[in-house]
C-alpha positions in Angstrom: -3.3 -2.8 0.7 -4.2 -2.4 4.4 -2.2 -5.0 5.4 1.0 -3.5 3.2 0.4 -0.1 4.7 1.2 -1.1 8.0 3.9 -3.4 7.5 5.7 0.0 5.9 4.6 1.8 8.8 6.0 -0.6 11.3 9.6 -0.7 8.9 9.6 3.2 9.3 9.1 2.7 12.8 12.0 0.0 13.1 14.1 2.8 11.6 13.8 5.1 13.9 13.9 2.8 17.0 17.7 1.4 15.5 18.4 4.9 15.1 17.5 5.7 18.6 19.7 2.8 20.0 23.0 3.9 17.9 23.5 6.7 19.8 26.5 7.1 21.6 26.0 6.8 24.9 27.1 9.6 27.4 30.1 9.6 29.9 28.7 8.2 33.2 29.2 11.8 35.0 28.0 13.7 32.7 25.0 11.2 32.6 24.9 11.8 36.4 25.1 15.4 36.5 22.7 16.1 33.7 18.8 17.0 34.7 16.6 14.2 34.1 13.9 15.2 31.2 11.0 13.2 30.6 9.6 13.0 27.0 6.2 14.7 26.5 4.0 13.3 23.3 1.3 15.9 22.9 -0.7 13.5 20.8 -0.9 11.0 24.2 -1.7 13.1 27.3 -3.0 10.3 29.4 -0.3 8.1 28.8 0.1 7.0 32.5 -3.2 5.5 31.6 -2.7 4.1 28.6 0.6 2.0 29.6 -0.9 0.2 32.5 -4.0 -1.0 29.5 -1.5 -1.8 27.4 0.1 -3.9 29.7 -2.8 -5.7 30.2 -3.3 -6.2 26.7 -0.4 -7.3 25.7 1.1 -9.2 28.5 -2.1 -10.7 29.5 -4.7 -10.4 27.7 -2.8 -11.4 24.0 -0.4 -14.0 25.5 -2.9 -16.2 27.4 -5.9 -15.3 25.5 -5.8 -14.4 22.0 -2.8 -15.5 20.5 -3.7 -18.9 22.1 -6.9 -19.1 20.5 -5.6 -17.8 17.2 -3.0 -20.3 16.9 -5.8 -22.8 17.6 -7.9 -21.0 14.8 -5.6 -21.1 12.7 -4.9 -25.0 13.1 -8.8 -25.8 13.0 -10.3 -23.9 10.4 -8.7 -24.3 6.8 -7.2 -21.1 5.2 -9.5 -20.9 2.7 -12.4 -20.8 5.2 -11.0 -18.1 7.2 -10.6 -16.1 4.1 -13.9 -16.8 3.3 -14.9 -15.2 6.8 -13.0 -12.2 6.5 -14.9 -11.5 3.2 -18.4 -12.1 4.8 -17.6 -9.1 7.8 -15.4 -7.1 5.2 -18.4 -7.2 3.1 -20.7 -5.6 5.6 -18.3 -2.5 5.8 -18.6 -1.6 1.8 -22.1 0.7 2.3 -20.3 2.4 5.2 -17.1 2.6 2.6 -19.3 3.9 0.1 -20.9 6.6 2.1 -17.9 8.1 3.2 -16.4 7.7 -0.1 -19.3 10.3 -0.9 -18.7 12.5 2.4 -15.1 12.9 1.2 -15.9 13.6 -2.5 -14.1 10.6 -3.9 -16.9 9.8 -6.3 -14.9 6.9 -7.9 -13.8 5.7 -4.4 -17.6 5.5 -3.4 -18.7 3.9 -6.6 -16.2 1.3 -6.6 -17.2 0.2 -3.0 -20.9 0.4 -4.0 -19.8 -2.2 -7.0 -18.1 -3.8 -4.6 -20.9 -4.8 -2.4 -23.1 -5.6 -5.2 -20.8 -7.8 -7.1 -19.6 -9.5 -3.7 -23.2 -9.8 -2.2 -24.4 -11.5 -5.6 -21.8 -13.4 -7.4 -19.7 -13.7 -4.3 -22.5 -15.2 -2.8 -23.2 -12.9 0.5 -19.6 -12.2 0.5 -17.7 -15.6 0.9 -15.9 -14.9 -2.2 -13.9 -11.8 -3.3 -15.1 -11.6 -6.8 -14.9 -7.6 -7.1 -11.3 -7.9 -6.4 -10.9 -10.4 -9.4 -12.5 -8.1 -11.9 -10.8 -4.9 -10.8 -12.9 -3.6 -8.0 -10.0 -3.0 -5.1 -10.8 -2.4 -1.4 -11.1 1.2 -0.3 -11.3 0.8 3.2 -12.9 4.4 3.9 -14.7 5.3 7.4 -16.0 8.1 9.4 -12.9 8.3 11.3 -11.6 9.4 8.0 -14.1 11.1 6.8 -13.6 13.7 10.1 -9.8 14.4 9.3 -10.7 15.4 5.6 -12.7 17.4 7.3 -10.7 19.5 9.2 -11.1 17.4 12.8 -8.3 16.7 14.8 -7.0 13.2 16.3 -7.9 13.6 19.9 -6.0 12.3 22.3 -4.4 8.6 22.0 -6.1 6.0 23.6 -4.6 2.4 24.1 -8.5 0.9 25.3 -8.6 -2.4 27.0 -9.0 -5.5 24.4 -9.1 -3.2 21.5 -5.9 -2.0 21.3 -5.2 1.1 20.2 -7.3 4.6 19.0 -7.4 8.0 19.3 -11.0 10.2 20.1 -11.6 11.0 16.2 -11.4 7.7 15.1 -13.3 5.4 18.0 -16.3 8.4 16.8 -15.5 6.9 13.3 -16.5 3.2 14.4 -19.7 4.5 16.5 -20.9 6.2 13.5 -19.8 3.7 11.1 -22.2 1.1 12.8 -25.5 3.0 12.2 -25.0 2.1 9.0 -26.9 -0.4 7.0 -26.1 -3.3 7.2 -23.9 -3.1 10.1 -27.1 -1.3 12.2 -29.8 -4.3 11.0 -26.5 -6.8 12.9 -28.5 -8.4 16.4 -26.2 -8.9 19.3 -24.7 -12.5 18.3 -23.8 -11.7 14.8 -22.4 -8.3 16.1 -19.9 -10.1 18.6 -19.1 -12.7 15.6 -18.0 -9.8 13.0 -15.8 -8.7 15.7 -14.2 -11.8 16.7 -13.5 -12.7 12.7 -11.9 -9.0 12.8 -10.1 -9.7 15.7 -8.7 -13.3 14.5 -7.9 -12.4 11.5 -5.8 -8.9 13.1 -3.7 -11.4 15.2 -3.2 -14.1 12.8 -1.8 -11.1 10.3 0.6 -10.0 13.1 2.1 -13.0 14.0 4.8 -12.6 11.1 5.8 -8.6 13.4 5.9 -10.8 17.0 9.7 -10.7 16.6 9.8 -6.8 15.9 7.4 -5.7 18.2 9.2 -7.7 21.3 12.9 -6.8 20.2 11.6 -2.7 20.0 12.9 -0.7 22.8 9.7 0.2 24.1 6.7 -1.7 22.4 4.2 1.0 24.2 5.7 3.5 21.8 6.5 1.3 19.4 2.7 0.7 18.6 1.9 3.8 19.1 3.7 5.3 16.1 3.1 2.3 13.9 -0.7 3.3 14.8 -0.3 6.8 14.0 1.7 6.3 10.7 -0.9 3.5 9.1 -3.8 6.5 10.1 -1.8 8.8 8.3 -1.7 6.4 5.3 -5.4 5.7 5.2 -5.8 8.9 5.0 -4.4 10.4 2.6 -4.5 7.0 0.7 -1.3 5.8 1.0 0.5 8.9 -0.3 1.3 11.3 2.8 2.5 14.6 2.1 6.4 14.2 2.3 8.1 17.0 4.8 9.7 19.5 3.0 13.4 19.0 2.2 16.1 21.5 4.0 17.9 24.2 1.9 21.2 23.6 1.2 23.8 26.3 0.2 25.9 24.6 -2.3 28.7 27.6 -1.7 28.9 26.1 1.6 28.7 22.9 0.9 31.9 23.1 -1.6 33.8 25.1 0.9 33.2 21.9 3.4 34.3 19.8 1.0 37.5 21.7 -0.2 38.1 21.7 3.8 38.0 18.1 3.7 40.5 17.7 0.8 
């Protein structure tokens, strides 16, 4: 489901971008004489930072670093086992899922992610195998980030943090808080770094399939940035965002347009 999410988000995105580069462009005087206007996003005011990180990451850090090493992964270690990996450090995530299942009174959303660590931590032996999944149990992929917009909290700034790509204020909180967890708190050092390099791996390996959109984008900055905000938006409100509200149209009008036409 997570990984479906964003590849809608990233098609919406697409869309817009096209739409963008359709328009017609504007007579070369006109272009001269008009005044130059810069566009603001509220949601990113320290953008001048954030581009030069994202830079980094992207140019530098992801194309000589991780996308190297992921391609390596990928050749080395047998599908099957890196599945198997994923479950072990999604596994660890359930009791945080579960709680904030709880703090956002989804009682069924917490319960099934409570089953699902039992079930995967038992018959999925520590979580190698997804066995919840096979008998029903789906992923509900809830965290404190989450938790603070049903709450009321607001995203914060953006924030485009070097080698973790991008967050805003509300949900990097989410993460912090989400690690005092059991069992994510009990994690030493070593174990810690290992969860997140799985994560990480697993993240690039899933958007090597979007390379080709993300590069042929007009401006990937942005690009990710509203590919970001639109997969937060679907997490939470669990993939069903409220739709904006469609304009009034007076059908009088409308008729007379078309009678214009003829």
């Amino acid at each position: 489901m997570r990984l479906s999410l964003f590849k809608l988000a990233l098609v919406l995105i697409v869309s817009v971008l096209v739409g963008c580069a359709s328009k017609p462009a504007q007579p070369a005087q006109e272009a001269n004489n008009a005044p130059q206007q810069r566009y603001v996003d509220n949601r990113d005011p320290l953008e001048t930072i954030n581009r030069p990180f994202w830079d980094f990451n992207y140019d530098i850090l992801d194309r000589y670093f991780l996308r190297p090493v992921t391609v390596g992964y990928m050749a080395v270690v047998p599908k099957p086992a890196r599945k198997s990996l994923v479950n072990v450090a999604s596994n660890l995530n359930e009791p945080a899922s579960f709680l904030n299942g709880a703090l956002q009174a989804k009682p069924q959303s917490a319960a099934i992610s409570a089953g699902r660590f039992l079930v995967n931590s038992t018959l999925g032996i520590f979580g190698l195998f997804d066995v919840a999944t096979k008998i029903g149990l789906v992923e509900q992929d809830e965290d404190f980030g989450q938790t603070l917009a049903v709450w009321g909290a607001g995203n914060g700034p953006y924030l485009m943090l070097p080698a973790l790509g991008p967050t805003t204020v509300r949900d990097t909180t989410g993460k912090v808080v989400d690690n005092l967890y059991f069992p994510l708190a009990l994690l030493n050092a070593p174990l810690t770094i290992a969860r997140g390099a799985i994560a990480a791996l697993d993240g690039r390996e899933k958007l090597m399939s979007m390379e080709n959109m993300l590069d042929e984008s007009l401006d990937p900055y942005a690009f990710i940035k509203e590919s970001y905000f639109q997969y937060q938006q679907f997490k939470v409100f669990d993939g069903n965002p409220p739709q904006p509200p469609e304009p009034d149209i007076d059908e009088d009008v409308f008729d007379d347009l078309l009678d214009d036409l003829d």
